[in-house]
C-alpha positions in Angstrom: 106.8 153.3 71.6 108.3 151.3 69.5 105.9 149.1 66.7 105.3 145.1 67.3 107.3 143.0 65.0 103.8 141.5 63.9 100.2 142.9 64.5 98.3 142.6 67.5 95.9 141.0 64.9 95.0 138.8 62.2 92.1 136.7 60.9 93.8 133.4 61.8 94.1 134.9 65.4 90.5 135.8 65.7 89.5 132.7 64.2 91.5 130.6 66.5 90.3 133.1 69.4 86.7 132.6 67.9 86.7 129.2 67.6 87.8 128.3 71.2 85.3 129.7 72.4 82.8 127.8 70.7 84.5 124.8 72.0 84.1 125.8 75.1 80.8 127.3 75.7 78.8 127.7 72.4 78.2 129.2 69.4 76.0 131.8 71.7 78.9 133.0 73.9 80.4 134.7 70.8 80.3 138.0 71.1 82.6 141.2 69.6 83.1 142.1 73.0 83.7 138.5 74.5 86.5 138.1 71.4 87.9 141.9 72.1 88.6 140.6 75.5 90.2 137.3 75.1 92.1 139.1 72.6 93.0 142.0 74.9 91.8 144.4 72.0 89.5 147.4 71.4 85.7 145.6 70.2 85.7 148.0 66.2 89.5 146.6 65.7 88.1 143.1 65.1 85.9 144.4 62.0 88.5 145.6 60.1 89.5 141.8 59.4 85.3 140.6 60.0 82.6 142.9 58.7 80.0 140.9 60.5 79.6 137.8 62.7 78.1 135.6 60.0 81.6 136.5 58.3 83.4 135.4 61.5 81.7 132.3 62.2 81.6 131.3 58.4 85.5 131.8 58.9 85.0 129.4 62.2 83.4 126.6 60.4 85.9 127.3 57.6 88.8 126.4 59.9 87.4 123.2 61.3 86.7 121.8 57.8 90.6 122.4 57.0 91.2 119.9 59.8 89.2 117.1 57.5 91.9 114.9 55.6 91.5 114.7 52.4 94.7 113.4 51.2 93.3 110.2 50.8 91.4 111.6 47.2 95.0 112.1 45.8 95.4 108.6 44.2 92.4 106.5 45.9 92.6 103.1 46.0 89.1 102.9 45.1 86.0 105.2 45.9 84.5 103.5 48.4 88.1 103.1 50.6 88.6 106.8 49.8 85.4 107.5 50.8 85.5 105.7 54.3 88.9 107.1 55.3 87.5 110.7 54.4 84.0 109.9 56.3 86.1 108.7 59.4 88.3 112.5 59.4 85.5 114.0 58.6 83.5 113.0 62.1 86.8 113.1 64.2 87.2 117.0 62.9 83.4 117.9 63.8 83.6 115.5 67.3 86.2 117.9 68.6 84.2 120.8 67.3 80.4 119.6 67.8 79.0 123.5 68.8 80.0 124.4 65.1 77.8 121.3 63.2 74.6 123.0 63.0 76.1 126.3 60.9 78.1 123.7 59.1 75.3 121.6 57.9 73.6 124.7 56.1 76.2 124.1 53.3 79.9 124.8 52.4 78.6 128.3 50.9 81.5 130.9 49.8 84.2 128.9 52.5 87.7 127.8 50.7 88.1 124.6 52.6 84.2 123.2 52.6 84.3 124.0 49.1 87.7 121.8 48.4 86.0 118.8 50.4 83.0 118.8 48.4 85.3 119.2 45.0 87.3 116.1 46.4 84.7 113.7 46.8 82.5 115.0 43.8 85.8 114.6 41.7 86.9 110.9 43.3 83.2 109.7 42.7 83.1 110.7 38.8 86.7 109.5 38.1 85.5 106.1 39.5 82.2 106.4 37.0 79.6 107.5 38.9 77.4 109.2 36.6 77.6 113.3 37.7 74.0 113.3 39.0 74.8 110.5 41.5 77.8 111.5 42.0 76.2 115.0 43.6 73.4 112.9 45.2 76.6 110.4 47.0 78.3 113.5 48.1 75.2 115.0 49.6 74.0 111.9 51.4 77.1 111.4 53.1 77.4 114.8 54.3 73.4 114.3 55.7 74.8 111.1 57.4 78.4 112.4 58.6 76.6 116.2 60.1 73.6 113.9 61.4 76.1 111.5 63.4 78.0 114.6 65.5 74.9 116.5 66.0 74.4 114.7 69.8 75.0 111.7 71.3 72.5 108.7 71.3 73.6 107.4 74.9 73.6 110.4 76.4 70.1 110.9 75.5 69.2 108.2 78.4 69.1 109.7 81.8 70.9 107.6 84.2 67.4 106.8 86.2 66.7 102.8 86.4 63.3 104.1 87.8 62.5 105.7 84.4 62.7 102.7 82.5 61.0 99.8 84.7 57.6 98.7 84.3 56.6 101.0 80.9 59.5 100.7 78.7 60.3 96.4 79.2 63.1 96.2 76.4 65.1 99.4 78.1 65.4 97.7 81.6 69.5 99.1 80.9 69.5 102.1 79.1 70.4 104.0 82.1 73.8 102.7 81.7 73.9 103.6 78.0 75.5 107.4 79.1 78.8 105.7 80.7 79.7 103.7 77.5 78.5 107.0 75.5 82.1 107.3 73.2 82.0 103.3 72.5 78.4 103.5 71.4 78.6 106.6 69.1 81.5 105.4 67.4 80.1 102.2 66.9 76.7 103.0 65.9 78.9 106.0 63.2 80.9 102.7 62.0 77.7 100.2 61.8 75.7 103.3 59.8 79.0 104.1 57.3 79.8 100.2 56.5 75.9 99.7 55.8 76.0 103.0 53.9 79.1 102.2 51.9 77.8 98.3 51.2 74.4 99.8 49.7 76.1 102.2 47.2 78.2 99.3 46.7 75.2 97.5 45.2 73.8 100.9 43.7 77.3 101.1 41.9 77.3 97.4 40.6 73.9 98.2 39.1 74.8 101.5 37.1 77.5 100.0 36.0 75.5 97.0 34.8 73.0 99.1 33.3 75.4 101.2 31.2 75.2 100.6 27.6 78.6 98.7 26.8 80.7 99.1 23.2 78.7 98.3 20.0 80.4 95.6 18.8 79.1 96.1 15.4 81.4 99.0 14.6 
């Protein structure tokens, strides 16, 4: 028989392979033998490209932070623009991938394209003079707030009960209609938090800047 023009595998295939399942049933469906078999391929093929499955699923996570823009840190308008416009791709990429946000918020680790994000906006924020130590503690506070926003939804925390809410809870008399407007309210509450978020470093920024010893005119 003759050999296929390409092989039967490769790490982006896996990866893709990997990842749609997690999509579509969890992190905890994974399995060498669930990806041998969407893969139509013997289970001890797939470690010749992944030695183990933290490898795999750091290679998962990897992928889904290449889907975050971050073309906007090329020539930024100004850091807090940049940093909106990154903060907005940056949610949209882990919305469609929300099973993958709790191994993503342990840290970019050893992955290529978490690593370039974090280089990015570290980068933007100095060039724009944010002192280096703020600069770190900016980068890390938006991650907190960006991982923190797509790890559930707050509407669909309500059960759809009236019964639950009347008589004890007097201020929720409609949260049980909270779950059908569940899209409008995330986003909102995601663009309320960022815009509140961006206005106080706004202020923090206007006050280093202040702060910072100016030219001595004496010399």
């Amino acid at each position: 028989m003759a050999r296929p023009r390409t092989p039967l595998l490769s790490r982006e295939r896996i990866v893709a392979a990997a990842l749609a399942v997690a999509d579509a049933e969890g992190l905890d469906a994974l399995s060498t033998r669930r990806l041998a078999t969407e893969l139509s391929v013997s289970g001890p093929s797939l470690y010749n490209h992944f030695a183990t499955k933290d490898d795999l699923l750091d290679a998962v996570v990897d992928s889904v932070m290449g889907e975050v823009d971050l073309s906007m840190f090329d020539a930024p308008q100004d850091w807090r623009t940049a940093l909106r416009d990154w903060a907005r791709s940056y949610r949209a990429a882990l919305a469609a991938h929300p099973h993958v946000v709790p191994v993503l918020a342990q840290g970019p680790g050893r992955r290529p394209n978490a690593l370039r994000l974090a280089d990015a906006v570290f980068g933007c924020l100095v060039a724009a003079g944010w002192p280096r130590g703020q600069a770190t503690r900016v980068g890390a506070l938006m991650r907190y707030f960006i991982t923190g926003s797509a790890l559930g939804s707050f509407a669909a925390g309500f059960p759809e009960d009236a019964q639950l809410y009347a008589g004890d809870y007097p201020h929720l008399g409609e949260a049980h209609l909270l779950a059908e407007h569940r899209r409008s309210i995330d986003e909102g509450a995601f663009e309320t938090g960022l815009e509140a978020l961006l206005d106080g470093l706004e202020l923090r920024f206007a006050r280093l800047s202040a702060d910072r010893p100016g030219p001595d005119p004496t010399n």
